[in-house]
C-alpha positions in Angstrom: 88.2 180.6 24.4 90.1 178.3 26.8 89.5 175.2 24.2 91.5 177.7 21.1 94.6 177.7 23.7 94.5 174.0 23.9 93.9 173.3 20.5 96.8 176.2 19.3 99.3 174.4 21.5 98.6 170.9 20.0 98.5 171.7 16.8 101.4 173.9 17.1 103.5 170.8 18.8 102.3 168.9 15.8 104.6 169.9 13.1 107.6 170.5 15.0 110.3 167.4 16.5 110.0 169.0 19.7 106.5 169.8 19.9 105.5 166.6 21.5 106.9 164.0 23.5 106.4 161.3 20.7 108.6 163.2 17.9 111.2 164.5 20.2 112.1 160.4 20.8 111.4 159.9 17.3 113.9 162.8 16.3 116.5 161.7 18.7 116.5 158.2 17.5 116.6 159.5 13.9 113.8 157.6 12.6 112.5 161.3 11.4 114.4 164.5 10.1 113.3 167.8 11.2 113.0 169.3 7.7 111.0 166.5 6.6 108.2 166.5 9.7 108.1 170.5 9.0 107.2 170.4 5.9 104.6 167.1 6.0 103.0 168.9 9.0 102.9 172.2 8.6 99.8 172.6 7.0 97.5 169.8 8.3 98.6 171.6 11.7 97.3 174.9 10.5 94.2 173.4 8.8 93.7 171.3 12.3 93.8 174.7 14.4 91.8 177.1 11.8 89.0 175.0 11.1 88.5 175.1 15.0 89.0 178.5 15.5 86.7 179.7 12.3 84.0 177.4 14.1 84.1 178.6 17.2 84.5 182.4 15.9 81.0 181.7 14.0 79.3 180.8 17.2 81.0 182.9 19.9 78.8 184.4 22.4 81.0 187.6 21.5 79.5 188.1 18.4 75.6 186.9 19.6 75.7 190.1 22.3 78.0 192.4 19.7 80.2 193.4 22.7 83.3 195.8 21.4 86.9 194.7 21.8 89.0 197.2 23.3 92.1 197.4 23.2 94.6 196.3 25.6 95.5 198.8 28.8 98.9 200.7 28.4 99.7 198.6 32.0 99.0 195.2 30.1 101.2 196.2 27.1 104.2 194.2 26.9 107.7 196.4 27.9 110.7 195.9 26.0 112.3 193.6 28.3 109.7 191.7 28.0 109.8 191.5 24.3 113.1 190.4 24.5 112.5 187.5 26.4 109.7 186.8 24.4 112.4 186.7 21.4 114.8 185.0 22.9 112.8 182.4 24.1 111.3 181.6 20.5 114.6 181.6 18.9 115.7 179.4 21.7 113.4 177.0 20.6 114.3 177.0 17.2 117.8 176.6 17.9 117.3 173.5 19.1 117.1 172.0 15.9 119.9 173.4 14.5 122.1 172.6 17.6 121.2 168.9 17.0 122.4 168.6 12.9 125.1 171.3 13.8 126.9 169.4 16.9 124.9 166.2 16.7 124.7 166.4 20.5 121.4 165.0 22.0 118.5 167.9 21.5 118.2 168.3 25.3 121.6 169.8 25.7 120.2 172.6 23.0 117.0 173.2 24.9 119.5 173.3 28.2 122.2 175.9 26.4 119.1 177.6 25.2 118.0 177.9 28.8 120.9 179.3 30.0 120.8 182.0 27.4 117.5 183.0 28.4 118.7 182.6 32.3 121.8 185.4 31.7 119.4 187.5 29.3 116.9 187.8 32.6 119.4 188.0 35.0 120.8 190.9 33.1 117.9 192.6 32.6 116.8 192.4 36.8 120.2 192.6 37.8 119.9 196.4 39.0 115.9 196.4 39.9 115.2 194.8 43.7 111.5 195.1 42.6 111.8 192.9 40.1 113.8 189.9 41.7 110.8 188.0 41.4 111.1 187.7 37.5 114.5 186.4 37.9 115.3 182.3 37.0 115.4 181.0 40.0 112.3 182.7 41.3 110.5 181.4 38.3 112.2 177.5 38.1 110.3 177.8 42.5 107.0 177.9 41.0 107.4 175.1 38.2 105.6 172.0 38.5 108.6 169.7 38.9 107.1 166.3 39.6 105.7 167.0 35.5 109.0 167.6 34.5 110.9 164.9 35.9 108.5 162.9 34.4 109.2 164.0 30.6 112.8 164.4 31.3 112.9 160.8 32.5 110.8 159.6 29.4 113.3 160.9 27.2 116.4 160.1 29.1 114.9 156.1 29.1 114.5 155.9 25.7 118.7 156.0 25.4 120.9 155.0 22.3 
């Protein structure tokens, strides 16, 4: 199942201008439009992670042994809080689009704003809970691979004007 989660995430990079390196410089430079890559790649995206994911449902050792799913534990349900982050976050990302033909500021600056959204919604919701300090921002930014992100970061900031 760990080859689905790699091909959801490249297929679902695929259609968007900041699914990928590649598009994200191509979007910045204008040499695409967001609507227009959307709607070319929407579907040869989905086609690209269904035709995987029917394959591999068809030969899944799952189904050979006829196991039964059961449902997830109330303790691995997602809380509230966490829904709202979940939100959040996904409508940070698609703000970044927006952001860019609204202000016509460089995309980064909407992922960055977008951050800080999701850095006061956090803070907000920790604020009163010691337990839970380690789910605040800066706890989480400790743990981040950084070396990985100063490498896209400085991909993108090369490419210039």
């Amino acid at each position: 199942m760990g080859a689905v989660v790699v091909i959801a995430a490249n297929a679902g990079g695929a259609w968007t201008p900041i699914g990928d390196v590649t598009t994200t410089m191509l979007w910045i430079h204008g040499q695409i439009s967001t609507s227009q890559t959307m709607q070319d790649l929407f579907i040869p995206s989905a086609v690209s992670l269904a035709v995987p994911l029917a394959l591999m449902s068809l030969t899944s050792e799952v189904q050979d042994r006829k196991q039964e799913v059961t449902d997830a534990m109330p303790s691995e349900q997602m809380v509230p809080a966490g829904q709202l982050v979940f939100l959040v976050g996904i409508g940070a990302l698609l703000f970044v689009p927006v952001f860019k033909a609204v202000t016509g500021l460089p995309p980064y600056l909407g992922m960055l704003l977008g951050l800080g959204v999701l850095w006061v919604v956090t803070d907000a919701i920790h604020d009163s809970d010691a337990q839970s300090q380690k789910l605040k921002v800066p706890q989480a930014l400790s743990r981040i691979d950084t070396q990985s992100t100063l490498f896209f970061l400085g991909i993108l900031l090369s490419v210039g004007r």
